[in-house]
N, C-alpha and C positions, 0 to 999 in steps of 0.2 A: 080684568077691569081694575084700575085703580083712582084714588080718590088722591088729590095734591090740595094742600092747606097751607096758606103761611100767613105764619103767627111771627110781628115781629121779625128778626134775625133767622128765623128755623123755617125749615120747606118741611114738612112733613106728608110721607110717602104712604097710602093706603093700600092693602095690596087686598084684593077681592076675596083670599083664601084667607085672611084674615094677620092680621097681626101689623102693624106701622113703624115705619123707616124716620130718623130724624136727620136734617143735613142741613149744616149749615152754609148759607146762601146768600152771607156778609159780603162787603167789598172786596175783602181779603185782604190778604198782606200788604204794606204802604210800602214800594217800587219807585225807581228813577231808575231809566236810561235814556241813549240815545233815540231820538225817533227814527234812525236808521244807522245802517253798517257803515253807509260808505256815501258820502258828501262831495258831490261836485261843483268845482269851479274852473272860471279862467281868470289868466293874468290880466288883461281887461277888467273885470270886477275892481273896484277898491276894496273890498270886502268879503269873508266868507261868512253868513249867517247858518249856526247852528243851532237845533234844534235839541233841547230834552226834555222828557212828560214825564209824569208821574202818575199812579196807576196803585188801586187798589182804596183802604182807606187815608180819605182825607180829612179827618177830623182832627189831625193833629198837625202842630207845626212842624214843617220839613227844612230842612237844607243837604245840598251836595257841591264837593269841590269839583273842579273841573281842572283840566291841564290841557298843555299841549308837548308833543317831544316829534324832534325830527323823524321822517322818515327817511326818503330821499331827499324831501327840500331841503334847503340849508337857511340854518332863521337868520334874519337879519337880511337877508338875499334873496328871499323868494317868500316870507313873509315875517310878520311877527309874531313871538310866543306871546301865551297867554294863558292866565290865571286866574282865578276869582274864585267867589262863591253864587250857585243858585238858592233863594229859599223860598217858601211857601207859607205861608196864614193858614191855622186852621181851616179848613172848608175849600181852599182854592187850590184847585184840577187842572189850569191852564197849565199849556205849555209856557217854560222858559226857554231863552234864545241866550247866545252867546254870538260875538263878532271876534274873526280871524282878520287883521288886516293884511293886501295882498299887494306883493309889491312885483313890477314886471321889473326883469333882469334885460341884459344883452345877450346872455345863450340863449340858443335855441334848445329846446327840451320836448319831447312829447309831453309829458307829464313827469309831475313830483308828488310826494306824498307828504303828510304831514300826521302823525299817531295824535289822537284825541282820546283823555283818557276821564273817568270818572273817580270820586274817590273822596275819603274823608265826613260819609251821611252823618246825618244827626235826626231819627225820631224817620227814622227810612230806612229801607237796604237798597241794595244795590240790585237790577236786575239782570239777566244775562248779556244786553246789550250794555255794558261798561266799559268798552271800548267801539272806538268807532277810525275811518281814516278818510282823511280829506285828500282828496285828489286835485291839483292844479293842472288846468292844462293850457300850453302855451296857446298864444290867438296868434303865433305869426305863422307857424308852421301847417299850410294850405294846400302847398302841393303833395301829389300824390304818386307814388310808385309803385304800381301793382301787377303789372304784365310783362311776358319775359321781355328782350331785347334780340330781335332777329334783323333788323337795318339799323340805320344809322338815327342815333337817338343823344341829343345834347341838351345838358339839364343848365337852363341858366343860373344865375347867383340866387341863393334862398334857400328854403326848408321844406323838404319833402320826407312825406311818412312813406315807410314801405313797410305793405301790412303781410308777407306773405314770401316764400323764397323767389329770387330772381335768377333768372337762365338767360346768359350773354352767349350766343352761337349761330352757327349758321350763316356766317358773313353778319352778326350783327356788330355794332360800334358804340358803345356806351361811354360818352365823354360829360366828364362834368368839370365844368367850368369854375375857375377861383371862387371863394363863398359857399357853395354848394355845401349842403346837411344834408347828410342821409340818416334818420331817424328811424331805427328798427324794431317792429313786432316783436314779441316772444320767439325766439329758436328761428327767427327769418335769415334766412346766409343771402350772400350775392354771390354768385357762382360763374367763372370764366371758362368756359367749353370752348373744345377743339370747332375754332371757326371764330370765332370772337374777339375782342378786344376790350381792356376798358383802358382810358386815358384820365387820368385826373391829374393835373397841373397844375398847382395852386400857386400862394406868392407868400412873402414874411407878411403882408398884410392882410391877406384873405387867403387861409388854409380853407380845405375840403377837411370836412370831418368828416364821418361814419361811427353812427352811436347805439346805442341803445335805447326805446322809449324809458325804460329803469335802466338809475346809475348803478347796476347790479353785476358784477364780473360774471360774465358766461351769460346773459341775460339775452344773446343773443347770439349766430352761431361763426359769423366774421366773414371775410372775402376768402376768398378761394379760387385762383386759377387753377386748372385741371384738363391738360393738353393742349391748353392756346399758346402757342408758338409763335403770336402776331409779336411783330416789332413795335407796334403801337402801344404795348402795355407796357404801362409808365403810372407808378405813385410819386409824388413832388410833390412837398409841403401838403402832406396829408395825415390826418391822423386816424386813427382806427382804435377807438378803445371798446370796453364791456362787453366782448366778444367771444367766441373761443369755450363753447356752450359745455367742453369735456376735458378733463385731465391730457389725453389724448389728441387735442383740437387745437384751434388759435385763432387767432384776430390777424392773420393773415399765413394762409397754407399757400404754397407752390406746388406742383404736382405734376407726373406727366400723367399720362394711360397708358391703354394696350399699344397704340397707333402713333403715339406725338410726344415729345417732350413739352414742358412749362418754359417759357420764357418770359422774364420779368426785370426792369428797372426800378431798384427803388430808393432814394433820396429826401433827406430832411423830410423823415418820417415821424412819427409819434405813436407808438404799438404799446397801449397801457389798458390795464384795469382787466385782461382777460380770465376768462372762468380756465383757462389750459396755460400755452404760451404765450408769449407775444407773436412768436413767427415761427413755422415748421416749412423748413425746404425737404422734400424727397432727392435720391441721388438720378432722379429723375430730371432735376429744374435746372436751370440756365439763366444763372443770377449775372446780370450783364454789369448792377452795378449796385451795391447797396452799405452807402455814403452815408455819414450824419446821420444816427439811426439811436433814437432812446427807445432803450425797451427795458420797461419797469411798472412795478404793483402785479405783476402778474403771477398766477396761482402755481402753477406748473418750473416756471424758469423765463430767463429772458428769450429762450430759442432753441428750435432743435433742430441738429442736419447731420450730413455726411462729415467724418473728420478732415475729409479732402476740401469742406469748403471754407477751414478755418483763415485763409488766408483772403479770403474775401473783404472781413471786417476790416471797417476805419477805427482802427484803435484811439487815435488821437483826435477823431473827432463826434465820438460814438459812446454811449453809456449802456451797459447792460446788466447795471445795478438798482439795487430796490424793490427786488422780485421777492415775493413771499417763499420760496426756494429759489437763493439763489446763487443756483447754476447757469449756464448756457451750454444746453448737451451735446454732446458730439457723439454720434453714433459708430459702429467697427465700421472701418472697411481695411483695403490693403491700399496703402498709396505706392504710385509705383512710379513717382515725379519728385521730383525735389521741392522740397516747400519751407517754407517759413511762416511759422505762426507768432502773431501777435500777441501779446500782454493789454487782457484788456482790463478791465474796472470791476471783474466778476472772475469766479473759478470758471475753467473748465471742468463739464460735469464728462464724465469718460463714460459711457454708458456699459452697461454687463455685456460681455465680450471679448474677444480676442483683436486688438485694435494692431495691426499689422504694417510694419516698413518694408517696404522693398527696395528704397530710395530713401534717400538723406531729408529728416528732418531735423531743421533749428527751430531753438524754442528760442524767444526773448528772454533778456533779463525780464523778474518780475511777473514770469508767467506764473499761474496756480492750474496746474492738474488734478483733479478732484475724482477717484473712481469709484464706482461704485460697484456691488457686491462681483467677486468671481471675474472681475475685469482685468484683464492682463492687456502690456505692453512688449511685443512682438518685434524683435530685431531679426532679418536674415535675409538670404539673399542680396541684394545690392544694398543693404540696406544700412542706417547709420543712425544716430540720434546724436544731437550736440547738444548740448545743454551747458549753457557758459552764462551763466549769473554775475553777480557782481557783489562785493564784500555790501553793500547796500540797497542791494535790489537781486536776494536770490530766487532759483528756480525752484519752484516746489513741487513734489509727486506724493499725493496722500488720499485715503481714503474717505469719503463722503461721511463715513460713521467708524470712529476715533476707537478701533477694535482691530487688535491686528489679526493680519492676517483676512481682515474684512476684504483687503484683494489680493489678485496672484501678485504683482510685484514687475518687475521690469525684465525680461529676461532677452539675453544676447546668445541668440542661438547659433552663430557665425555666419561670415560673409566672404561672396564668393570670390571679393577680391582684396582679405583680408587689410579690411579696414576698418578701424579703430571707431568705439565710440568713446565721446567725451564727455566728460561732467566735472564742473569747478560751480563751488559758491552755493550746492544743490543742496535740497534736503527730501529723504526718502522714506516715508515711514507709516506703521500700519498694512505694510504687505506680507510675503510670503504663504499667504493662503492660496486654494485652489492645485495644491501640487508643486507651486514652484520652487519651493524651498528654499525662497529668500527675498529679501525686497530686492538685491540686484542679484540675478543669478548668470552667469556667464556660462551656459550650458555645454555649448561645443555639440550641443546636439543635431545641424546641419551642416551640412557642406564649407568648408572652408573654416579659419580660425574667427574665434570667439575673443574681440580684442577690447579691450576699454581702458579707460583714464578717468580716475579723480582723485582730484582732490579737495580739500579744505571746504569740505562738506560734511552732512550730518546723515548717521542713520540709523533709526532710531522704531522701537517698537512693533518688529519685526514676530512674526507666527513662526517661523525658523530663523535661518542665518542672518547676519547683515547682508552682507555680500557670501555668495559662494561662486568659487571656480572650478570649474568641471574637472574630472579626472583627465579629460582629455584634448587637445585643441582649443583649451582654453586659457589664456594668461591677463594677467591685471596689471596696472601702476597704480599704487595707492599710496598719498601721503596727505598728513595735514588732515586728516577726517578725525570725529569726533561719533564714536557708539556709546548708545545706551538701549536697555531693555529688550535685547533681542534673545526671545527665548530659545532659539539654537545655538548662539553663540554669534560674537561679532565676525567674525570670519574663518574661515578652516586655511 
């Protein structure tokens, strides 16, 4: 049994075996924060009304600063900042309010954030609620996307939420019409399966977007065909940003399966802001046409594919600069066509590998080859590389990280109908690692002779030789070239 008494400020505690407890039973400590974590409004409101108490004793006077700092929203464009002071009289408990004024934009947005901050007490502390975040959420966007797509399904001009992942199959047909937002959940992908189709069409004046409810890179997981082989799939004038939820991922995948290749159109696109790439084609996909194409801000690189799909790019009317890495990767393979690759506005990132000719490739003036670790470039068989620069616009071959020997280097193993490779205007440097033992090594190590030409080129900081020629079936022309720092020696 116990006996409670209070005297004043003290609670004092009687315990029946005897002896008493003293505890004090004051206001407590004098507190301000927010009356809550998280604050919601719409662009609708003219206003956001915020609330903060204060708690504990009020016998004295109080004050606390208040702020605001963007989150997502952008001030001036989705609301105004603001600043002040709250204070308190002796004796007074009420709550104070603060106003956020809210201004509606022309995007569409699920929502924006806005950081509310506390700070600067006087004759008060702070309590754990000292920060708080006001959510806006748009009032236009009404429609709703939340079930897969197995018929025929056309979204007219406006803003749709899609709260969940979406499955295009089965003969279904997802078109969406010029105007059309697609707004997406947390990690929600739209997903094109074997059977499916999507069409999005848009115009210079009314793009299709696909976004993010947060303007958060990766914040959401991006489209993805994956064995639809429908001719109906077509992007025009659309853009796809915040997507691309992994290093590994993108704001727009191509794919085949087990069963089907990917087939895709895609034109006056806009592939930005991804948590991965902007675009990942497999040497699975069947890119019919991909025109006019910016892909930039993205985490990973502008893109990544087979090196056989380099000649796909519109160089001269396409940007694949402004990536937080940036490359545009080309993964190995053996091409075994003739090709020409483009000089575009970005490196070529050469991915780890043995990247292999079997057939004649040209590079443009002004192309950048960029490799990365243990990445070699594989001459032989039919195979040939030209590389013809210009005293103003040379071709470059170098490694991703400025360490020689960071890659194997270039090496001309012979061909079977002993035919030369070429190089004027080049610069080669940071190779001879991985075994090859030299930024250009002219091996003689397959079938037939091991031939090359350059000149009036650079080669330069090399893990071994500059150049090396094999003991055997293999010969060189070298004139007009310029070595430095190759630690085997500039040529034998």
């Amino acid at each position: 049994m116990k006996h409670v008494s209070t005297i004043g400020a003290l609670s004092t505690v009687c315990l029946a075996l005897g002896g008493c407890l003293s505890t004090d039973s004051g206001p407590g400590e004098p507190r301000v924060e927010f009356s809550a974590e998280k604050y919601v409004s719409s662009e609708a409101d003219s206003a956001a009304l915020i609330t903060v108490v204060r708690t504990g004793d009020v016998s004295k006077a109080a004050s606390v600063g208040y702020s605001t700092s963007p989150g997502s929203a952008t001030p001036g464009a989705d609301y105004q900042p603001q600043s002040g002071v709250l204070t308190w009289e002796p004796g007074d408990a009420t709550e104070k309010t603060f106003e956020i004024p809210l201004l509606a934009d022309s995007e569409l947005e699920r929502r924006e954030t806005v950081v509310l901050n506390l700070g600067g007490v006087d004759g008060v502390a702070l309590g754990d609620a000292d920060k708080a975040v006001l959510e806006i959420r748009d009032n236009e966007c009404a429609g709703l996307l939340s079930d897969n797509v197995s018929d025929r399904r056309e979204l007219e001009a406006g803003c749709y939420l899609v709260t969940n992942d979406i499955f295009v199959a089965n003969g279904g047909q997802l078109i969406l019409d010029p105007g059309v937002t697609l707004i997406f959940e947390a990690s929600a992908r739209l997903e094109i399966n074997q059977g499916g189709s999507l069409t999005a069409v848009g115009s210079p004046e009314q793009r299709i977007v696909l976004t993010g409810a947060e303007k958060t890179p990766g914040y959401w997981q991006g489209v993805s065909f994956v064995g639809a082989d429908s001719q109906d799939n077509r992007l025009s004038w659309v853009t796809i940003e915040y997507g691309g939820a992994s290093a590994e991922s993108a704001n727009l995948v191509v794919r085949g399966n087990s069963e089907k290749r990917a087939r895709v159109r895609v034109d006056n696109a806009i592939l930005a802001q991804g948590g991965g790439y902007g675009f990942i084609f497999r040497d699975s996909a069947d890119i019919d046409d991909f025109s006019v194409i910016t892909s930039t801000g993205n985490a990973a690189g502008a893109g990544r594919m087979p090196m056989s799909y380099a000649p796909l790019l519109d160089a001269a009317n396409s940007s694949f600069f402004g990536n937080k890495r940036d490359y545009l990767d080309l993964t190995p393979e053996t091409l075994d066509e003739d090709q020409t690759w483009p000089a575009i506005n970005a490196a070529y990132g050469m991915a780890s590998g043995t990247h292999t000719l079997h057939a004649a490739l040209t590079l443009q003036p002004g192309i950048v080859l960029a490799f990365d670790r243990d990445a070699r470039l594989l001459v032989e068989g039919d195979g040939a590389l030209n590389a013809i620069g210009a005293a103003d616009s040379r071709i470059v071959f170098t490694a991703q990280e400025q360490t020689p020997g960071y890659w194997a280097g270039i090496e001309i193993a012979g061909s079977d109908d002993d035919v030369a490779s070429n190089f004027q205007y080049v610069d080669i440097s940071y190779g001879g690692g991985a075994g090859n033992l030299a930024n250009l090594n002219l091996s003689g190590a397959a079938e037939g002779l091991a031939l090359a030409s350059i000149t009036d080129s650079t080669i330069t900081n090399s893990a071994g030789l500059g150049i090396r020629v094999g003991p055997d079936n293999a010969f060189i022309q070298q004139s007009g070239n310029f070595f430095a720092d190759n630690q085997g020696g500039d040529i034998n």
